[in-house]
C-alpha positions in Angstrom: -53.6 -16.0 7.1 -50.3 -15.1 8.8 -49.6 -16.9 12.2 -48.5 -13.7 13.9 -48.5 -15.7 17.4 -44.6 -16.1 16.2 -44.0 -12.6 15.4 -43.1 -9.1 17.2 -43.6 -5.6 15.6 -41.2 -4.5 18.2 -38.6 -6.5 16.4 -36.7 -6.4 13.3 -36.8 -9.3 10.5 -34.4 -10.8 7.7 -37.0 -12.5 5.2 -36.0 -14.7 2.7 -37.5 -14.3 -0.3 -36.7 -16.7 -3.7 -39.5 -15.3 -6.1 -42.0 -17.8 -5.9 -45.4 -18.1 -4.7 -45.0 -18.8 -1.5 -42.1 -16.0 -0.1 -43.6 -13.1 -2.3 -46.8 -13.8 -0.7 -45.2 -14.1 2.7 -43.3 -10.5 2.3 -46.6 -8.7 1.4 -48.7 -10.1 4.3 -45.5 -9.1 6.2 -45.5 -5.2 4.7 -49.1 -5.1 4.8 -49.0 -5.9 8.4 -46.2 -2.9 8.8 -43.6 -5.6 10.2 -39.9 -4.2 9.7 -38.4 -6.3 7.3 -34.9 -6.5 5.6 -35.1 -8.8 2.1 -32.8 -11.5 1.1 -32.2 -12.9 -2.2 -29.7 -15.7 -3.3 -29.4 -16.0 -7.1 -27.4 -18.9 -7.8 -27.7 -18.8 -11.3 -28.5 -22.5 -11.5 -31.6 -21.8 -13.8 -31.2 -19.7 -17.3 -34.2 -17.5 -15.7 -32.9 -16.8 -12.4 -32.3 -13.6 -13.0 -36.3 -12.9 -13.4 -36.2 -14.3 -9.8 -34.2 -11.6 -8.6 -35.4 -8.5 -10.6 -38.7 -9.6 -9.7 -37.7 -9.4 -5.7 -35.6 -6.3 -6.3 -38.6 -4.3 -8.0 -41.2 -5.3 -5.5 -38.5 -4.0 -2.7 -37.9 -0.8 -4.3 -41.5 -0.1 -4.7 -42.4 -0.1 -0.9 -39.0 0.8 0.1 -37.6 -2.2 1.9 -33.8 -3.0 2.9 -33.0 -5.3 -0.3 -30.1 -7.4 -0.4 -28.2 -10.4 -3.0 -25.5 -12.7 -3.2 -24.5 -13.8 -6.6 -23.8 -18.2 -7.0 -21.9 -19.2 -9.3 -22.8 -22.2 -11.1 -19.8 -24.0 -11.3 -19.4 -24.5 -7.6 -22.4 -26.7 -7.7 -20.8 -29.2 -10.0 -19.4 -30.3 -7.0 -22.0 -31.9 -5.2 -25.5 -32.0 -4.1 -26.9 -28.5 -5.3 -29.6 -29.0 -2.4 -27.1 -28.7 0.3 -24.7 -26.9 -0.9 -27.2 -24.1 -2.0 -28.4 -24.4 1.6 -24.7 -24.0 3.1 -24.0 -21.0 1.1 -27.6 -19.5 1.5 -27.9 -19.5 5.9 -24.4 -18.0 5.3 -25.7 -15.4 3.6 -28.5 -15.2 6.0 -26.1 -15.0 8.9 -23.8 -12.3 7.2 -26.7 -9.8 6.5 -28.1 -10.6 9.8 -25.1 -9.7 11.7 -24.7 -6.8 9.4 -28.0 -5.4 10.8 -28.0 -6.7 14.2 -30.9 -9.0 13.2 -30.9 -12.8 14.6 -34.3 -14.0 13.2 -35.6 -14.8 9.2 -38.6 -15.9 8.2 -38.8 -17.9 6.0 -42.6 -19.3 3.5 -42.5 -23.0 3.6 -46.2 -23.7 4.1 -48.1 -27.5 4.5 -47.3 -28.9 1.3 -43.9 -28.4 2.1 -44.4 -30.0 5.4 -46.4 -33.1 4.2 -43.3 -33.5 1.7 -40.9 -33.5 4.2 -42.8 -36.1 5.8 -42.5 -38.6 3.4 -39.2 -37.9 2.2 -37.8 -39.1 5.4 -40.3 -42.1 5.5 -39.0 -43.3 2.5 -35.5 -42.6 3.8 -36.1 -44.2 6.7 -34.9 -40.9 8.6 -37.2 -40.8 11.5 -35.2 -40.0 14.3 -35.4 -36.4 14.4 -38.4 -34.2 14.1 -40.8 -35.1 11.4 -41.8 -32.7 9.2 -40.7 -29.2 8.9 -40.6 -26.8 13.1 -42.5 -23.3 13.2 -39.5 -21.8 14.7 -35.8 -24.1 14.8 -32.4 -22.9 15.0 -29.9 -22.8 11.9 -26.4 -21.7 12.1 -27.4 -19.4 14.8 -30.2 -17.8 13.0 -33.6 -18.2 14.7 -35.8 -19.6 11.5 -39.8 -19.0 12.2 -42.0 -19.9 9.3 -45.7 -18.5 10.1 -47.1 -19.8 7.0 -46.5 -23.6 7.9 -50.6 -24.0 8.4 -51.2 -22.7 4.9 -51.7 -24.7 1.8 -49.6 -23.7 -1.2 -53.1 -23.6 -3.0 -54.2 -20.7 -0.5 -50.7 -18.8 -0.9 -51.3 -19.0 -5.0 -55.4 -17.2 -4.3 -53.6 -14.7 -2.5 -51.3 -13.8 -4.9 -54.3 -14.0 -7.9 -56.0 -11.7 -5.5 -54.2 -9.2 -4.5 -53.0 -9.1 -8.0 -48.8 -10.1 -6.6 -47.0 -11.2 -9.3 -44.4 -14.3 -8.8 -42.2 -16.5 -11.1 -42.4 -20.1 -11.1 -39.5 -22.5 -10.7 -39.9 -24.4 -14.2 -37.3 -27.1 -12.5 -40.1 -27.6 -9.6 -41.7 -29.9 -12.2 -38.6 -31.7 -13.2 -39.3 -35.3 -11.1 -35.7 -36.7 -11.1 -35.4 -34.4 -8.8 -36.3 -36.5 -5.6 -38.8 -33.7 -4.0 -40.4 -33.1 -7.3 -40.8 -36.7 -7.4 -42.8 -37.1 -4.2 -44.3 -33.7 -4.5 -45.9 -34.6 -7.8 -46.1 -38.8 -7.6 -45.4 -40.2 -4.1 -47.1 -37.6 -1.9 -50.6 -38.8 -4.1 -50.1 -42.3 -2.1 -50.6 -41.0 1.4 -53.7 -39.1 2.8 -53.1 -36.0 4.6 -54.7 -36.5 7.7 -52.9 -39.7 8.2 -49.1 -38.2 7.6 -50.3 -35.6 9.9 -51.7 -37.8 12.6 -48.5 -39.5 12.4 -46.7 -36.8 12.4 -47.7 -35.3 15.6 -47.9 -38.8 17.7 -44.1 -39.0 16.7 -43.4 -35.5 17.5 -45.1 -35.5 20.3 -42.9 -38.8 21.6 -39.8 -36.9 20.3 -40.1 -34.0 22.5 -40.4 -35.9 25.2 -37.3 -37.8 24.5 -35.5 -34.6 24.1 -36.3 -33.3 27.2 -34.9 -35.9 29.1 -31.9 -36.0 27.2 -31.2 -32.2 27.6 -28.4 -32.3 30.0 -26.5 -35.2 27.8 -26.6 -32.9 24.6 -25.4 -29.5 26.4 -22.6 -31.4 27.4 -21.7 -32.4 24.0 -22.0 -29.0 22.8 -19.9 -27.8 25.3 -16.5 -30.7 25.5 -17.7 -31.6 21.9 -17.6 -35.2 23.2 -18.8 -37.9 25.1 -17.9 -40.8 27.8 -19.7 -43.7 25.5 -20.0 -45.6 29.1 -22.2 -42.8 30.6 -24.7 -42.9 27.7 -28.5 -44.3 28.4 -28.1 -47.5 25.7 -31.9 -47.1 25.2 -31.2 -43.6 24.0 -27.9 -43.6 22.0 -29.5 -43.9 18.5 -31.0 -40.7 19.2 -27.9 -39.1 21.2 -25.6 -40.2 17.8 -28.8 -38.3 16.1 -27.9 -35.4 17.6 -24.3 -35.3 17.4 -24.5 -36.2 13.4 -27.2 -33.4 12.9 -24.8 -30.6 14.3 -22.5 -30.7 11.7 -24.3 -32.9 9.1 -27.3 -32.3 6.4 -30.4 -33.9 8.4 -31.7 -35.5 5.1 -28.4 -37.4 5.0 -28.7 -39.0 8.0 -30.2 -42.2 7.7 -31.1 -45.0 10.0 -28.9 -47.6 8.2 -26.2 -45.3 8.9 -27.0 -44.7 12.8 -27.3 -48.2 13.3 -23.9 -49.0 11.6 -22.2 -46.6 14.4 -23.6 -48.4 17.4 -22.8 -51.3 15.9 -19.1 -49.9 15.5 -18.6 -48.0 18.1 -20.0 -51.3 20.4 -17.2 -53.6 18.5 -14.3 -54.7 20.9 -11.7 -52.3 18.8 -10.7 -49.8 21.1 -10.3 -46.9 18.3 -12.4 -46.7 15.7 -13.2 -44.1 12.9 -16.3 -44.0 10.5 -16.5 -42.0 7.3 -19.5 -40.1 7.5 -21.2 -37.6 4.6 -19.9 -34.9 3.4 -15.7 -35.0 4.8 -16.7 -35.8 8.6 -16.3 -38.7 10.9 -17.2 -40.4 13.6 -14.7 -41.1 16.0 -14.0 -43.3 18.6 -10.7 -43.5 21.0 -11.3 -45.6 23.9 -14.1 -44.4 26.1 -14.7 -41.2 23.8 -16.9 -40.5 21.0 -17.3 -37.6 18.7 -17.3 -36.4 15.5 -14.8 -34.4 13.8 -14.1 -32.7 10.3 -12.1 -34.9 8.1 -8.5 -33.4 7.0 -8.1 -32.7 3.3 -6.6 -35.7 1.7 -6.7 -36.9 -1.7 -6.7 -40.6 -0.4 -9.6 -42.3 0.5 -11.0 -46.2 1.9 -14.5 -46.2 2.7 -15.9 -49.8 3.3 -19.6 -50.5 3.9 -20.9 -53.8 5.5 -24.3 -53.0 4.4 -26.0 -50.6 1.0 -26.7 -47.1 2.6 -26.7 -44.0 1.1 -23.8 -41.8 1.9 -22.4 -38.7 0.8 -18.6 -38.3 0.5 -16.2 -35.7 -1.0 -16.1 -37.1 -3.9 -18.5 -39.0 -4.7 -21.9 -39.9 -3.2 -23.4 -43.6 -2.8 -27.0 -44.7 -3.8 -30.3 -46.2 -5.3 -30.9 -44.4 -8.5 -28.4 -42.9 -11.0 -27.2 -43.9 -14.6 -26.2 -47.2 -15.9 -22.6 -47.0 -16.4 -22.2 -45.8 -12.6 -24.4 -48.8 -11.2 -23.8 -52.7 -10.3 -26.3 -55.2 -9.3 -25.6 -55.7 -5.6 -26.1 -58.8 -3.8 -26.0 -60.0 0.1 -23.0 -61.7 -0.9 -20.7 -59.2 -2.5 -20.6 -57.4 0.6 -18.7 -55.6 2.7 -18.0 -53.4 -0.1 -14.9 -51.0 -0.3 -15.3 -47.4 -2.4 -11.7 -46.0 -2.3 -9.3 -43.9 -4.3 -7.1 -45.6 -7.7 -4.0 -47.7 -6.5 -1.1 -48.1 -8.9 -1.7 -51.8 -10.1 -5.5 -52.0 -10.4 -7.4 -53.9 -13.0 -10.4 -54.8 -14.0 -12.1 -58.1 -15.3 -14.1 -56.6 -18.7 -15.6 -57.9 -21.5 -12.6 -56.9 -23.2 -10.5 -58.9 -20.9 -8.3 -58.1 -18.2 -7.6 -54.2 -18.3 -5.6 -51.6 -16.1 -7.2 -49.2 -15.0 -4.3 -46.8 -15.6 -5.0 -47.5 -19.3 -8.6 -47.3 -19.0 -7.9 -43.5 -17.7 -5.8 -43.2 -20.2 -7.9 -43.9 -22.9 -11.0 -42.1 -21.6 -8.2 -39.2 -21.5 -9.0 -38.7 -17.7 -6.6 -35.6 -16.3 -3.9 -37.0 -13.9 -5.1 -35.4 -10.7 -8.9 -37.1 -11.1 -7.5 -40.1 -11.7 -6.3 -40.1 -8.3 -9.3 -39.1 -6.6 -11.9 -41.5 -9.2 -14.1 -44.0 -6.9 -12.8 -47.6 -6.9 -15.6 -50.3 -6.0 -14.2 -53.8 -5.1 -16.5 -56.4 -3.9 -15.8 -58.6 -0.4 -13.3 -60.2 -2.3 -11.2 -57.4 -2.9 -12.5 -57.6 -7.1 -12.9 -54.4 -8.6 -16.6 -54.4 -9.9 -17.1 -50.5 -10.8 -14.8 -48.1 -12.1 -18.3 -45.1 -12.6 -18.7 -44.0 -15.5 -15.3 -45.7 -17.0 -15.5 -49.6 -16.4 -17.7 -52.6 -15.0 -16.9 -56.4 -14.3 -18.2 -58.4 -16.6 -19.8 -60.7 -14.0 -22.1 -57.4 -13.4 -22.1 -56.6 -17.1 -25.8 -57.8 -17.5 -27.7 -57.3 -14.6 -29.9 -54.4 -14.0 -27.8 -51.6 -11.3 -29.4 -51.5 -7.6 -26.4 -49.9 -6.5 -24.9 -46.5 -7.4 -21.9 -44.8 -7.1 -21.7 -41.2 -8.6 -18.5 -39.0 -8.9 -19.8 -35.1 -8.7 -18.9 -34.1 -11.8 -20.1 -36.5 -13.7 -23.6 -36.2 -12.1 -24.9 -33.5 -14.6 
């Protein structure tokens, strides 16, 4: 069941195992097939029950004897953001640590074809196609060689292993939760598609990928080497897929969207001479003359984001997009754009059912602390109107229409 093609007894292994089905069947088919393995477990302590997780991993390690090793999360530090990302920053970090630790450079990792199929549609419906569809056998991750030999495998044949060889696993209770967006295509959207057909299309776009990659080898090793790029020596038939490729070094794949590639061509082919793009998660894309790049924001409470067109973005504090609650949503409309999401100015009001209000007040009253107040998302519309104060305030001309648009401070996304 194991695609040992990728492996090397000769060689030693950091394998990451969560607990579930799928990595404690992956670690015994790798002790069973004497491969030398060092375990890794994160607990972030996001679930009540994560601590079955890791006593679960710990016991099976000390019963055949394996290198077992845990970093405790905390909680709280997910209240800052996406927990999916974050928990994946914090997670290859650990990787890399123990891996360094044991002069190991490779960890194998369970994801199996469910996981792969997904994938597939998650960035369909994103319309994230630039990159790789689907999930590589082997990539590159903060200079951790990643291999996944169990990419061929349903999760159904991982789950008869474990009944089989009588393995015992915990189950994720939150893998059924569906407002989480993979649940939700795991358990609805994925039903819409057949297999074969997100496979076949799949590897036709893969296949054409690879190829565009190849050729565009030399252009990408000399951005990772200047960590720039003379715009005016760039292929224009390729520079979607060369912006790609600079985004992707520093930024969360899934949060890369095509909306947002086009918008930095589109930018960055504007007569300005220096331009600079916010981009998710405290980066952006730069511009000076003939250059581009993309740097990491500097810390500052103040912030001026505007968008010509709805795309869903990621900031520091505060992420823009389709779904979310009520009170952090407007009805958006061709016309109310370009639309600015920026930090509170001294002055501001807002047009309510309750009449004109200041927005100082309004934090006031809601008994905001001082130092959120100054960082709380601001949404004006093109004609400089405040529309959305999340969570706090909403126009009344976008009192009664259903929300298409969201914009959601962390910490009040629970």
């Amino acid at each position: 069941m194991l695609d040992e093609s990728l492996l090397d007894k000769n060689r030693k292994y950091l394998v990451g195992v969560s607990g579930g089905v799928d990595s404690m069947a992956l670690l015994d088919m790798l002790v069973k097939k004497a491969y030398n393995v060092f375990v890794v477990h994160y607990n972030y302590h996001f679930r009540e029950d994560s601590d079955l997780d890791e006593n679960l991993v710990r016991s099976y390690c000390q019963n055949h004897h394996l290198p077992f090793y845990v970093r405790q999360g905390d909680k709280k530090e997910y209240q800052k953001g996406n927990f999916e990302m974050l928990a994946r920053e914090k997670r290859y970090a650990f990787y890399k640590e123990i891996g360094d630790l044991n002069g190991i450079d490779t960890i194998i990792l369970g994801h199996h074809l469910n996981d792969h199929l997904e994938t597939i549609v998650m960035q369909l419906q994103r319309h994230n196609t630039k990159g790789y569809l689907g999930i590589k056998e082997q990539s590159y991750v903060k200079n951790m060689h990643v291999v996944r030999p169990l990419l061929k495998l349903k999760k159904q044949q991982l789950i008869d292993y474990c009944t089989k060889n009588h393995l015992e696993y915990h189950e994720d209770y939150t893998n059924y939760d569906t407002r989480y967006t993979r649940n939700h295509v795991r358990h609805i959207d994925l039903k819409k598609y057949s297999e074969q057909e997100l496979l076949e299309k799949a590897s036709k776009h893969n296949k054409q990928y690879k190829k565009q990659q190849a050729n565009l080898q030399q252009i990408y090793q000399e951005y990772d080497q200047n960590h720039f790029l003379y715009l005016d020596k760039l292929p224009t038939e390729s520079l979607d897929q060369i912006i790609y490729y600079m985004l992707k070094k520093d930024i969360y794949p899934p949060l890369i969207t095509e909306n947002l590639v086009q918008e930095i061509i589109k930018q960055i082919h504007s007569q300005k001479p220096n331009i600079e793009i916010s981009l998710p998660v405290n980066f952006v894309f730069i511009k000076k003359y003939n250059n581009i790049a993309v740097r990491k924001k500097e810390i500052d409470d103040t912030y001026y984001v505007k968008y010509e067109s709805f795309y869903k973005d990621q900031q520091l504090h505060y992420f823009l997009t389709d779904q979310g609650h009520l009170h952090d949503g407007v009805f958006l409309s061709k016309e109310d754009f370009p639309i600015v999401i920026r930090c509170f100015k001294n002055g501001d009001t807002i047009k309510t059912s309750g009449g004109t209000k200041k927005v100082s007040r309004l934090f006031i009253d809601r008994k905001i602390p001082r130092d959120e107040r100054k960082i709380w998302p601001i949404v004006e519309n093109c004609h400089g109107e405040i529309i959305l104060i999340p969570h706090i305030a909403k126009n009344i001309k976008y009192l009664y229409t259903k929300p298409n648009v969201f914009v959601i401070k962390y910490d009040t996304c629970k």
